[in-house]
NUTOR-425283 format. One record per atom (N, C-alpha, C, O): residue number from 1; residue in one letter; atom name; x, y, z. Coordinates in steps of 0.1 Angstrom, whole numbers. Example, Ala and Ser with C-alpha at 12.3 -4.5 7.8 and 13.67 -1.06 7.14 Angstrom:
<1 A N <132 -57 78>> <1 A CA <123 -45 78>> <1 A C <132 -33 78>> <1 A O <142 -33 85>> <2 S N <128 -22 71>> <2 S CA <137 -11 71>> <2 S C <129 0 79>> <2 S O <134 11 80>> 
***
This chain:
<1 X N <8 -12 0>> <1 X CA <0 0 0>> <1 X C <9 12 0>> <1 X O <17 13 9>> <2 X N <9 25 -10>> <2 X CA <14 35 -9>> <2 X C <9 46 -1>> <2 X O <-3 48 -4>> <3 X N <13 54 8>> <3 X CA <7 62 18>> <3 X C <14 72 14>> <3 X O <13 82 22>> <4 X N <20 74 5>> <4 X CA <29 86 1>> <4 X C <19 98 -2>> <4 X O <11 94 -11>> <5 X N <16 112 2>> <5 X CA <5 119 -2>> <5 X C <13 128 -22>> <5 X O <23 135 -25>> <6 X N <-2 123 -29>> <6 X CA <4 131 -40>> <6 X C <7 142 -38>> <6 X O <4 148 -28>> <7 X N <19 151 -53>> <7 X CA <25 161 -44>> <7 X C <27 165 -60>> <7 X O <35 158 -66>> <8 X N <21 176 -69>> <8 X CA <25 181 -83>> <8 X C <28 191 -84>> <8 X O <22 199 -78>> <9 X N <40 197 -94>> <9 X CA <46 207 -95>> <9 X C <37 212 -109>> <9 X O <27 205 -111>> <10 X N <38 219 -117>> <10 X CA <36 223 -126>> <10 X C <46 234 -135>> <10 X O <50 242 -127>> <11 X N <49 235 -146>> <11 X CA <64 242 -153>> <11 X C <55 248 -162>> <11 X O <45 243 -166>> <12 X N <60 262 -164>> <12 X CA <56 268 -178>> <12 X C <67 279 -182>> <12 X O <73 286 -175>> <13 X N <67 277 -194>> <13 X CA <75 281 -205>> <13 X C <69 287 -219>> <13 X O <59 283 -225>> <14 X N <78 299 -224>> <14 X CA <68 302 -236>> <14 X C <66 317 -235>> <14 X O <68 325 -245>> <15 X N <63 322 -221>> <15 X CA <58 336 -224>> <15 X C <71 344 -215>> <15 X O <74 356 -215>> <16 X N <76 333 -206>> <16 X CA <87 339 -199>> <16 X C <102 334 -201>> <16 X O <104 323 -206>> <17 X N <113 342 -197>> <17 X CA <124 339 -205>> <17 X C <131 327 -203>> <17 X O <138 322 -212>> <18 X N <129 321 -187>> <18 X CA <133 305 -185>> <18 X C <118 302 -180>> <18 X O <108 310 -179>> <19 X N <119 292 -178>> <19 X CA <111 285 -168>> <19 X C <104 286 -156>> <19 X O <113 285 -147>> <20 X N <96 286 -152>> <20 X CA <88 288 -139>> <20 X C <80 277 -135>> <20 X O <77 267 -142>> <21 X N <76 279 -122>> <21 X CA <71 271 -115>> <21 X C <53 275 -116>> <21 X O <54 286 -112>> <22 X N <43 274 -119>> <22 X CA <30 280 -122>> <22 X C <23 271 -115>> <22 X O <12 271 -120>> <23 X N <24 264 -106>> <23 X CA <17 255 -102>> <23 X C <19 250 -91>> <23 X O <30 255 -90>> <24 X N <18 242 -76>> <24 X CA <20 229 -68>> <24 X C <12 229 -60>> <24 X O <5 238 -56>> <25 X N <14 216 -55>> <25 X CA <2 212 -43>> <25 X C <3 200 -41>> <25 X O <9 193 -49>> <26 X N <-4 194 -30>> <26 X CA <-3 181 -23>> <26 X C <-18 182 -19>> <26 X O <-26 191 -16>> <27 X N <-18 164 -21>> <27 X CA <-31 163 -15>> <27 X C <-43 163 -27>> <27 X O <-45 156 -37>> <28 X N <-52 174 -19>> <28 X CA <-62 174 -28>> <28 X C <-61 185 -35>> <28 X O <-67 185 -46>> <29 X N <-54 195 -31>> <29 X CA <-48 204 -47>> <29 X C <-40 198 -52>> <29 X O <-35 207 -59>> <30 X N <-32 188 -53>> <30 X CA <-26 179 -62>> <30 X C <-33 177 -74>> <30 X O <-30 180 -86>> <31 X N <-43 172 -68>> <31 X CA <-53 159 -76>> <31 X C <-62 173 -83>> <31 X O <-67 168 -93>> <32 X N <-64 184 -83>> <32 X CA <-76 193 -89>> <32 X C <-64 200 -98>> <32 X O <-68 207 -108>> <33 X N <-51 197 -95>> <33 X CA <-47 201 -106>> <33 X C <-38 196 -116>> <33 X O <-32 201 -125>> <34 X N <-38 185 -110>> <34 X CA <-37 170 -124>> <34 X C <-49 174 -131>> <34 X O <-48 175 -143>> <35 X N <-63 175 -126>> <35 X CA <-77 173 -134>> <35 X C <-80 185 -143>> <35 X O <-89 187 -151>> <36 X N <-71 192 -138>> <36 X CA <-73 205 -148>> <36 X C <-60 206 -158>> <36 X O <-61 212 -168>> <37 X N <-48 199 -154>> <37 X CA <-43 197 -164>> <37 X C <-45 186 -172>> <37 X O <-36 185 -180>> <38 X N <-53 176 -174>> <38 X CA <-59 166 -182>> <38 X C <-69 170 -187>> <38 X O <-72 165 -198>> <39 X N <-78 178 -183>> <39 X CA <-89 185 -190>> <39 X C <-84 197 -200>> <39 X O <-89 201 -210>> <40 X N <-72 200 -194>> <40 X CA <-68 212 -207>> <40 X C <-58 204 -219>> <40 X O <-53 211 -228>> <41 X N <-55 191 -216>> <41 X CA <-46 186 -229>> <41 X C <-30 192 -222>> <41 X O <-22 198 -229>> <42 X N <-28 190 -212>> <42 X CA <-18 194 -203>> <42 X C <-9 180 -201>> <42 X O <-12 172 -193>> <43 X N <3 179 -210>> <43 X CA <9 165 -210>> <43 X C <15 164 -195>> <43 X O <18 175 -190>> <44 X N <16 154 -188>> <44 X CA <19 150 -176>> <44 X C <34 142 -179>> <44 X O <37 136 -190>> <45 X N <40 143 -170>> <45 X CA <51 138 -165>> <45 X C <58 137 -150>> <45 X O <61 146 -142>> <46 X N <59 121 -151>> <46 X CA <59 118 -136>> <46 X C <75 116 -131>> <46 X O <82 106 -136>> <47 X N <80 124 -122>> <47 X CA <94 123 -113>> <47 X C <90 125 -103>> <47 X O <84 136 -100>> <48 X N <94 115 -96>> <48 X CA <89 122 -77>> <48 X C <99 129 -73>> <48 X O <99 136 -64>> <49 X N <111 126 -82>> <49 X CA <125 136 -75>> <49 X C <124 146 -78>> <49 X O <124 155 -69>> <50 X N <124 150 -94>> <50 X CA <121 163 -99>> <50 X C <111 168 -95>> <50 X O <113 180 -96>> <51 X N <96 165 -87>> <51 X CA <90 169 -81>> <51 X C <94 175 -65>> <51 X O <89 185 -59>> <52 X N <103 166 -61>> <52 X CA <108 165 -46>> <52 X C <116 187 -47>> <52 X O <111 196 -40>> <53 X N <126 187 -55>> <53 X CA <134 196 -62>> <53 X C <126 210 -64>> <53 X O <128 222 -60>> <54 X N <118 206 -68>> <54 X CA <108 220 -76>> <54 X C <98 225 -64>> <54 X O <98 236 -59>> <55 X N <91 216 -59>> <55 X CA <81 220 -47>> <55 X C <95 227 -40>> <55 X O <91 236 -48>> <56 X N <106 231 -35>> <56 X CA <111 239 -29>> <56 X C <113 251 -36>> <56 X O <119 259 -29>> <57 X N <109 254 -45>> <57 X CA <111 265 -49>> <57 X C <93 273 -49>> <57 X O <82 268 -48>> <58 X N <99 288 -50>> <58 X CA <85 295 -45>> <58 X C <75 298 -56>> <58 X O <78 306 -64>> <59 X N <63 293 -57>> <59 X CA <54 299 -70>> <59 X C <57 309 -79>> <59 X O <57 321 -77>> <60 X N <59 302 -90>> <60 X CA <61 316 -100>> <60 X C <77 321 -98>> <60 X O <82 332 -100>> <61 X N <83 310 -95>> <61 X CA <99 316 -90>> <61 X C <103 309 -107>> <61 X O <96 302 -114>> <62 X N <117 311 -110>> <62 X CA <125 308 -123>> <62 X C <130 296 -117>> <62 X O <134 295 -105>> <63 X N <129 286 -127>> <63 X CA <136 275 -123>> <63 X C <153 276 -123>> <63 X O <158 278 -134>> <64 X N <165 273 -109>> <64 X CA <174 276 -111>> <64 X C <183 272 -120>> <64 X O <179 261 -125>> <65 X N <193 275 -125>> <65 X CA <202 268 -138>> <65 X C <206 256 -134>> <65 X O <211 249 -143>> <66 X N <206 251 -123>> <66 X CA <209 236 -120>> <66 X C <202 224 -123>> <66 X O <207 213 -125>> <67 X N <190 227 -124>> <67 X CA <175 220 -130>> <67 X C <172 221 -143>> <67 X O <162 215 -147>> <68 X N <184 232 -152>> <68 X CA <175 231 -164>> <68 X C <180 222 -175>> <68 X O <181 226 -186>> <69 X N <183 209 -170>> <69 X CA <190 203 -180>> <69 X C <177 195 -176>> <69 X O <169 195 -185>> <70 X N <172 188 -163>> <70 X CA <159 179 -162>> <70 X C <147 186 -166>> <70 X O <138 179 -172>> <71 X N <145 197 -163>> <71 X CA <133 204 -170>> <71 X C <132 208 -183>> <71 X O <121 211 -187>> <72 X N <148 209 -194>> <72 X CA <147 204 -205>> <72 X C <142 192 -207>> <72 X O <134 191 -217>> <73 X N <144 182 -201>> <73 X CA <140 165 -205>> <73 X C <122 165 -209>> <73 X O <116 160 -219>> <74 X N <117 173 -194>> <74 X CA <102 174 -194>> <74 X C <98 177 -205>> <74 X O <90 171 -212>> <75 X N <105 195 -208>> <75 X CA <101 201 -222>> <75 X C <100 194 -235>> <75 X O <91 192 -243>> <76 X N <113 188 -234>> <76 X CA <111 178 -248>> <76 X C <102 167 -251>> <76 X O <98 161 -261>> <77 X N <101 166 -238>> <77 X CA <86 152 -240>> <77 X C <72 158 -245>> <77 X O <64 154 -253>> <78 X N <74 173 -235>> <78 X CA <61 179 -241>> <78 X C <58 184 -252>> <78 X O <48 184 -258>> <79 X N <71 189 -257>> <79 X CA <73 186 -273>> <79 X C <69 180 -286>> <79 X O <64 182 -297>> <80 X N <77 166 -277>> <80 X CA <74 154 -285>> <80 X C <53 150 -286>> <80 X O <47 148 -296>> <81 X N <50 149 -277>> <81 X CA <40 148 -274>> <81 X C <29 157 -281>> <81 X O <17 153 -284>> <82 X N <34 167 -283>> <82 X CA <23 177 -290>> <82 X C <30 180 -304>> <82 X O <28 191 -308>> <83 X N <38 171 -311>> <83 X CA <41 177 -318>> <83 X C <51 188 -322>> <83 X O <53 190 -334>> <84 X N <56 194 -314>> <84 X CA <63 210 -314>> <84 X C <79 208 -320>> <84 X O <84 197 -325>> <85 X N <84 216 -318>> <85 X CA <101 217 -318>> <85 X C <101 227 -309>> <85 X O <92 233 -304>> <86 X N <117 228 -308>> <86 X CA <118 240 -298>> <86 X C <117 255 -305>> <86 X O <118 261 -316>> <87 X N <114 257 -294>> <87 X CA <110 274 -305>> <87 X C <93 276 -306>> <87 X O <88 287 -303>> <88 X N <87 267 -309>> <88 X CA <72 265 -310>> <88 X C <64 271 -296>> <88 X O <52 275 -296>> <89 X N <71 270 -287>> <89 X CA <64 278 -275>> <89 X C <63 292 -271>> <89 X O <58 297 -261>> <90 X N <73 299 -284>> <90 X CA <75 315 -281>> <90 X C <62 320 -293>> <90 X O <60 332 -293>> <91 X N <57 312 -300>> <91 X CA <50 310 -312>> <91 X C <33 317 -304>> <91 X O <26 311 -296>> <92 X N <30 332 -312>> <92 X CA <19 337 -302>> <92 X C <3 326 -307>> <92 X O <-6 326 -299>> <93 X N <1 317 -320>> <93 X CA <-8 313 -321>> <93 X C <1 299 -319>> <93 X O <12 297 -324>> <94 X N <-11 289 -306>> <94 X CA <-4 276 -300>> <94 X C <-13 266 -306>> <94 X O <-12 255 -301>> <95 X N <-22 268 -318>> <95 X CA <-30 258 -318>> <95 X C <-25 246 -326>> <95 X O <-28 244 -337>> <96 X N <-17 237 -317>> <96 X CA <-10 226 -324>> <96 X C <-17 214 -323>> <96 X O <-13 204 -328>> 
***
């Protein structure tokens, strides 16, 4: 049995110059905002480390240059996933 409580970060990219944190929560804001990111076509990606990493940093904070080689990994999945290359998230019409 896992008793671990869920715990989600969320990353965005695109309108700011690195990376940010736009999202976290445990629990039951975990879970409301996995459901809002699966209702908006919001690709998921699961690290409990990279998760462990990022919940220390403060909402809306820049992700530090030590992280951005794993939060590239994320990006490129979401990439891959939607189709994109890099570059495609600075792109003002996103309808991919």
């Amino acid at each position: 049995m896992n008793d671990k409580e869920l715990q989600t970060v969320a990353i965005e990219y695109g309108e700011y110059e690195t990376p940010i944190v736009s999202a976290m929560g445990k629990g039951d804001l975990a879970e409301k905002i996995l459901a809002i990111a699966k209702k908006e076509g919001v690709p998921i990606y699961k690290d409990e480390d990279l998760v462990a990493l990022l919940s220390m940093l403060e909402l809306h904070q820049d992700i530090p240059v030590e992280l951005y080689r794993l939060v590239a990994e994320v990006l490129a999945f979401s990439y891959w996933l939607r189709g994109m290359k890099p570059g495609d998230e600075k792109l003002k019409d996103r309808s991919f």
